[in-house]
N, C-alpha and C positions, 0 to 999 in steps of 0.2 A: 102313847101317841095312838089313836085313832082315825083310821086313813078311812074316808068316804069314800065307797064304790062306787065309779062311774056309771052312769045308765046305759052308754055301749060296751061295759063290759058286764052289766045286769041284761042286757037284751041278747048279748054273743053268748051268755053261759045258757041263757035260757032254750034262744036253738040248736045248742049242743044238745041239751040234756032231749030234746025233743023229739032229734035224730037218732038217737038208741043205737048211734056206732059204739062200734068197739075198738078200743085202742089198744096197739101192740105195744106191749112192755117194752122200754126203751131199755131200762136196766138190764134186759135178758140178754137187749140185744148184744150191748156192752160187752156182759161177764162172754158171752160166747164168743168175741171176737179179742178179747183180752185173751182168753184161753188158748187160742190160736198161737197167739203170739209170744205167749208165756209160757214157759217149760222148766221141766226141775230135770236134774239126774241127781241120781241119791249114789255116793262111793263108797258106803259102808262094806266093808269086806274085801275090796281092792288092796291090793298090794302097790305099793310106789309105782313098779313098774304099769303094771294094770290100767290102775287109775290115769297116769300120763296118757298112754295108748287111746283110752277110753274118751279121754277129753279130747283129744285131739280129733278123732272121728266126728264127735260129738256134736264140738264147736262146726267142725267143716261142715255136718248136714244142716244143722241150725240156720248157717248163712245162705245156704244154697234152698232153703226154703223159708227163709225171711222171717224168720224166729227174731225177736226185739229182747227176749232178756230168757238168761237165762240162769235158774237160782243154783249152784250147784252145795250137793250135803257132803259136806267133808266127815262130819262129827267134829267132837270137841275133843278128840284126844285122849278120854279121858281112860280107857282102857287100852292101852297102846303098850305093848310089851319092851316097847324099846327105853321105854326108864329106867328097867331092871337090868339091862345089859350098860356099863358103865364105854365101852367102846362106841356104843351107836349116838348117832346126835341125837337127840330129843327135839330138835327143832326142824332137820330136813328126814326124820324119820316117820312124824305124823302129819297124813294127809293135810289136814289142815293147813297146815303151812308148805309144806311140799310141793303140793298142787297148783297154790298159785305161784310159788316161785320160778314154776314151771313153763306156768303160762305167762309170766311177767319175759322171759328168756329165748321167748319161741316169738321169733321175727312174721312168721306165715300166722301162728293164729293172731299176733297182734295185731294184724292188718285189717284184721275182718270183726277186731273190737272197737268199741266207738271207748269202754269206758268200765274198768271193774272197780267194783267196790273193793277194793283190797280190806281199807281201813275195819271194815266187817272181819276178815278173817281172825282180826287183830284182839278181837274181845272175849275175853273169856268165856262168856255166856254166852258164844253163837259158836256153832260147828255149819256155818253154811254163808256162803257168801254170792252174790250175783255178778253176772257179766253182762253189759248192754252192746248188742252185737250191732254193727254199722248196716246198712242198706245192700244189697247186693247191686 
């Protein structure tokens, strides 16, 4: 299909191009105000405890300066010492799963989440899940 240019959009291109403005990259503008809003912490090397502490700080600064998601890196478990110990759980032992059960359990950060992907924690091939934090 062959759509004919209209001659006010052949005579509007034409005093653009004649004006030799410069236009600012919208995309720029985007990624930089996305970035704003988008934040990662990464919990590799955290201990249970640690990483709880950590998130909890974490989430609280996030909403109190209006952070809209935030990706957090658990890993995937996959070096996790606690499969070698037959007393520890393998399931509340690696961050992975730990962390968000932590945060699923804690009344004050759920208040200030709109929405986490849990279902992400849930897949083998992700060590990282996001959190969509509410509006202040």
């Amino acid at each position: 299909m062959i759509k004919k240019i209209s001659e006010k959009d052949i005579k509007d291109w034409q005093e653009f191009i004649k004006k030799n403005e410069k236009l600012e990259n919208k995309d720029n503008l985007q990624d930089k105000t996305i970035a704003k809003r988008h934040v990662e912490i990464d919990l590799h090397g955290y201990t249970l405890e640690g990483a709880n502490k950590k998130m909890t700080k974490y989430i609280n600064e996030c909403y109190e300066n209006n952070i809209s998601v935030i990706n957090v890196i658990t890993g995937k478990g996959l070096r996790s010492k606690n499969k070698e110990n037959p007393y520890s759980s393998t399931d509340l032992g690696i961050l992975k799963h730990s962390v968000p059960s932590y945060i699923k359990n804690n009344t004050e950060l759920m208040n200030k989440i709109k929405f986490v992907d849990f279902d992400e924690e849930d897949k083998n091939n992700k060590g990282s899940f996001n959190i969509f934090l509410k509006k202040k």
